[in-house]
C-alpha positions as CSV (number, residue, x, y, z in Angstrom):
1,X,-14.9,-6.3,3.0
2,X,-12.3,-7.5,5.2
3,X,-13.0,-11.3,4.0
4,X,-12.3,-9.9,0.1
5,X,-8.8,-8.2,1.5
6,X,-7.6,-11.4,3.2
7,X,-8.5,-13.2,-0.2
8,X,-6.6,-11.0,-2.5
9,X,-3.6,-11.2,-0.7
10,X,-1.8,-8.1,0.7
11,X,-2.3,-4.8,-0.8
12,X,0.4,-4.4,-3.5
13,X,3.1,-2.4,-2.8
14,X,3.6,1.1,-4.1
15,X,6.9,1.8,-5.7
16,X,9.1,4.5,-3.9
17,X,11.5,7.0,-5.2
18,X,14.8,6.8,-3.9
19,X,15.6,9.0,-1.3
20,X,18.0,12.1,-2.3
21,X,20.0,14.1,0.3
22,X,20.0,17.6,-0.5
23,X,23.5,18.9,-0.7
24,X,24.1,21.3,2.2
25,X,28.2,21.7,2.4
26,X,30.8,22.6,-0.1
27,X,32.0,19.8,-2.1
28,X,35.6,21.5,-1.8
29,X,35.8,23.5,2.1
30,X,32.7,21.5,3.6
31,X,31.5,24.6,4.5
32,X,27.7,24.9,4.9
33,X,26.1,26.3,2.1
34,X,24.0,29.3,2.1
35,X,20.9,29.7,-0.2
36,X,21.8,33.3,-1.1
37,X,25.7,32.3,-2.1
38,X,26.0,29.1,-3.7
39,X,27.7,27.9,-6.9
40,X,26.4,25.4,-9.0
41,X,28.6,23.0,-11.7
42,X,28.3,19.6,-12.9
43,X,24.9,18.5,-11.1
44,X,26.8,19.8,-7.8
45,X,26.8,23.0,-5.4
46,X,30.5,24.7,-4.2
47,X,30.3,27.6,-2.0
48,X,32.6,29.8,-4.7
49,X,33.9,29.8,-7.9
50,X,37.0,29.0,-6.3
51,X,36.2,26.2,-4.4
52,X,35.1,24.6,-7.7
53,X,37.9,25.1,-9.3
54,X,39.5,23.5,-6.9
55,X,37.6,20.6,-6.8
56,X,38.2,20.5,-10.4
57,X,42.2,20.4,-10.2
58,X,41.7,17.7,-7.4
59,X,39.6,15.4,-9.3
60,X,42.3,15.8,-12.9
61,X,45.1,14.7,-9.9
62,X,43.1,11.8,-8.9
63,X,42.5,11.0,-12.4
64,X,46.6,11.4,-13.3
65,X,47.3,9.2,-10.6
66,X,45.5,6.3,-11.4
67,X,47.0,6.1,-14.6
């Protein structure tokens, strides 16, 4: 069995996902997030309500300024 391996050639590689880190601090405070109080918008988690809103006015500044 070993002589058909060697003639084949390597085994062919398996494709991998690509690694995701799960989120863990506020977007907005960078305060750890808690599984019992989190706040999810746009594909993200924010600790609070708050915290996304302010991410939100942040990002429209950001946006402003590069204009």
């Amino acid at each position: 069995m070993a002589e058909q391996e060697s003639k084949l050639g390597p085994a062919p590689q398996e494709k991998t996902k690509p690694v995701v880190e799960k989120q863990t601090n506020c977007l907005a405070c960078n305060k750890p997030i808690r599984k019992l109080k989190r706040y999810y918008r746009d594909g993200k988690f924010y600790c609070s309500k708050k915290c996304w809103k302010v991410a939100l006015e942040k990002a429209k500044e950001e946006k402003s300024e590069k204009k």
